[in-house]
N, C-alpha and C positions, 0 to 999 in steps of 0.2 A: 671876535672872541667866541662867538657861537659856533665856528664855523671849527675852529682850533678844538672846542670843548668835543665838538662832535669826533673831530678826529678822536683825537682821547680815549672817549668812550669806546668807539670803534673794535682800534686796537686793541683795550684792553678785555673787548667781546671776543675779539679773536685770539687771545691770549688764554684766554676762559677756554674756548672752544678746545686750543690745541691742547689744554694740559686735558681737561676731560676725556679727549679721545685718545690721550697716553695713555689713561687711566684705566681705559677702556680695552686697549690694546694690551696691556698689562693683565688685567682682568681675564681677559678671553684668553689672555698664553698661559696663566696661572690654570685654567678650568682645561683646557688641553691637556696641558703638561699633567694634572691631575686625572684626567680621564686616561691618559696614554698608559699611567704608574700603576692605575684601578685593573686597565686590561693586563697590563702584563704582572698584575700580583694572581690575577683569576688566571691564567694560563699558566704561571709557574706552578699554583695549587693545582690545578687539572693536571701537569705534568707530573710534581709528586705524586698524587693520589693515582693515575695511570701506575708508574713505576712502581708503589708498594705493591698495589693487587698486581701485577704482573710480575711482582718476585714473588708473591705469593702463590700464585698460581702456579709457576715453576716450582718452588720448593715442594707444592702438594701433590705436584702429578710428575715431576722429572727429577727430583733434588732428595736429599734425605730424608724427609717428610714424607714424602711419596704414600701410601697405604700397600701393604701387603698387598699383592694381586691374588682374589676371592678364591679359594680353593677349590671351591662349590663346581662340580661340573657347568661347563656353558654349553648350550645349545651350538648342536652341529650344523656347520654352513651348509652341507650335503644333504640332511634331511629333511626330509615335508613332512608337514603336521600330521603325527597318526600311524607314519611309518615306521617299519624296523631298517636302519644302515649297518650293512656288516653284521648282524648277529644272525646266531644260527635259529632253526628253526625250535620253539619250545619243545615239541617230542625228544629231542636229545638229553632233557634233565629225565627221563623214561616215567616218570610221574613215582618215582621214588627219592630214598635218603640216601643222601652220598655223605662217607664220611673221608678223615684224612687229616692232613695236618698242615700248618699254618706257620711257617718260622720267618721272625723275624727277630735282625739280626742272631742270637745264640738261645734266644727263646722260642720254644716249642712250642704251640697253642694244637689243641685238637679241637675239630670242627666239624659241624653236621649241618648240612645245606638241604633245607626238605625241598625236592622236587615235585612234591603235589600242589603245596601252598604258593610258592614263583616259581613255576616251571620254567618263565621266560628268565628271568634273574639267574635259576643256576643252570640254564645251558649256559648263558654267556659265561657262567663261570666254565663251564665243562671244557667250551672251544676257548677258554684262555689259556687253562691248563695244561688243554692237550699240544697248545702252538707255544706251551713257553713263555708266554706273557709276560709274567709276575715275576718272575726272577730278576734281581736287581731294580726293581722301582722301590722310589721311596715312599716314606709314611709324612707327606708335607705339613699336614694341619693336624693341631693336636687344644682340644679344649679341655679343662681342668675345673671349671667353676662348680658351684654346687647346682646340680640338675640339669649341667649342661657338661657332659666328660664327653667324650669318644677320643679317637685315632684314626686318622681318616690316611687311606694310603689309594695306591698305584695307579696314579698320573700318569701321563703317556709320558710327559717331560718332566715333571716333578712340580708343579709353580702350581695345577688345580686345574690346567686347564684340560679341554675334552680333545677325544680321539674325534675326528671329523669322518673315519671311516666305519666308525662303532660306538651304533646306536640306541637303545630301543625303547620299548615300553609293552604293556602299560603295569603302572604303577601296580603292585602283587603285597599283600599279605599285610598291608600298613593297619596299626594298632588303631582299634577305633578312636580310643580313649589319648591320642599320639606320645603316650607313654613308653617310651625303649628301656625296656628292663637292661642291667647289667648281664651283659655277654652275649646281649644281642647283635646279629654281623647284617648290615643296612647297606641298601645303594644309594651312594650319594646322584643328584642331580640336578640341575639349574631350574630357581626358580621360576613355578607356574607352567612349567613343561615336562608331561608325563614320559613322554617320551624320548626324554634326553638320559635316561641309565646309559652308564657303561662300562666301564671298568673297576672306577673307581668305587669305594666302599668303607662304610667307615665301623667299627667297633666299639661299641661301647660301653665303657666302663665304670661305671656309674648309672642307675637310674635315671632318664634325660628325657622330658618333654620336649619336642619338635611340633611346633606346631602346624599342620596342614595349611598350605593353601590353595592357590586357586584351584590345581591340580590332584591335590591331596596330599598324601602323605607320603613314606619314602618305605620303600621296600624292604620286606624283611627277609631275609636270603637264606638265615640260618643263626645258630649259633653257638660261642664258642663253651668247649663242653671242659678243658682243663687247659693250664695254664695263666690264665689271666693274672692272677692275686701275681705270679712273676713278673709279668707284663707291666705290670700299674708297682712294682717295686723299683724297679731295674730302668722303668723309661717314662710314662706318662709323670708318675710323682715328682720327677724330676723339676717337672713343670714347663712353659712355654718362655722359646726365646723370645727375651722382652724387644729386640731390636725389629723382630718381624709380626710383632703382633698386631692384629687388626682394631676395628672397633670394638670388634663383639669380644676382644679379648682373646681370639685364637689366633696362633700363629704356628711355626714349625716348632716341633720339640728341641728342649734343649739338648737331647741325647741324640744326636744324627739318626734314624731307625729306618732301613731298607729291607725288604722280604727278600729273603734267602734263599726259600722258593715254597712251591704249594703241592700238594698232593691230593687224589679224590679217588676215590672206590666207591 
């Protein structure tokens, strides 16, 4: 009988045994199976979140979202800190006033560039005149806001960006107080770099504080003596295309506006 009972017991220790280690084996597939579904929920999230910022990232920089590309002169690949690239030498503004006229599209503006105060500013203007320059460039950026107007025109290509051939500096006549009266004619240039004027120039029409920085302030080149109140009727009032505007709120006008050409005496 003892012998029987033991059996018994036995078996049904090993009967304990094996459902346990089912249990067990069950347990440990469930906590896999669970950890397998954990990794692939956390890498499906990494792949979404991947994939939003990566359409996002395209829509801000390749896609409709994009941002205007900055108007603002860039810094020339070609020049070193300090130098003049391409521009002629300052004795060519003769340290006098040059007058003359300014049309864009079927507007007349008359203009007065002091060559005592940027000598360098209006030779560049003198050697643009005389090679033809300005004819047909556009007027790309145009701001409207209260204390912040101009028309900033002639782009090599029209989009803001700089001539790599034509360069200079340094910074001429900027308003201590960095206040641009209305009708005042400004070189634009890339931030923190005195030396990056060149072509391009902006008008302003409206009282507009610009603030200096590291470089200082922007050049005042001259300015416009009639015409303007035409100017701010016929084209700036129009206001900025909303489809190209920036953060700051500028973008190109909504009235297409290219210089017709320029004159100087």
């Amino acid at each position: 009988m003892a012998s029987s009972r033991q059996q018994r017991e036995q078996r049904e220790a090993r009967e304990r045994l094996r459902a346990y280690q089912a249990r067990q084996e069950v347990h440990e597939l469930r906590g896999r199976r669970r950890r397998r579904d954990n990794l692939v929920g956390i890498i499906g999230g990494v792949a979404v979140a991947a994939l939003a910022i990566a359409t996002q990232v395209a829509y801000f920089t390749a896609g409709p979202g994009a941002p205007a590309p900055s108007p603002s002169a860039s810094p020339s690949p070609s020049a070193q800190a300090g130098q003049n690239v391409g521009a002629p030498d300052a004795s060519l503004a003769e340290g006098r006033t040059w007058t003359g006229e300014l049309v864009l599209n079927d507007i007349t503006l008359g203009i007065s560039l002091d060559g005592a105060a940027a000598p360098q500013a209006v030779a560049g203007w003198v050697q643009d005149v005389e090679d033809g320059y300005y004819e047909g460039k556009t007027c790309h950026r145009l701001a409207v806001s209260d204390g912040f107007s101009f028309l900033q025109c002639g782009s090599l290509d029209g989009t803001g960006a700089s001539d790599p051939d034509f360069s200079y500096g340094p910074i001429e006549n900027a308003p201590a107080d960095n206040v641009y009266p209305k009708g005042t004619i400004a070189m634009a240039r890339a931030g923190g770099d005195a030396y990056s004027n060149g072509h391009q120039f902006f008008l302003v029409t409206a009282d507009t504080t610009l603030q200096a920085d590291a470089a200082g302030g922007y050049t005042v080149v001259g300015t416009v003596t009639s015409g303007l109140d035409e100017l701010i009727e016929k084209i700036t009032s129009k206001g900025v295309d909303s489809s190209t505007a920036g953060a700051d709120g500028t973008g190109k006008p909504v009235v297409p506006t290219s210089i017709t050409s320029v004159t100087l005496q």
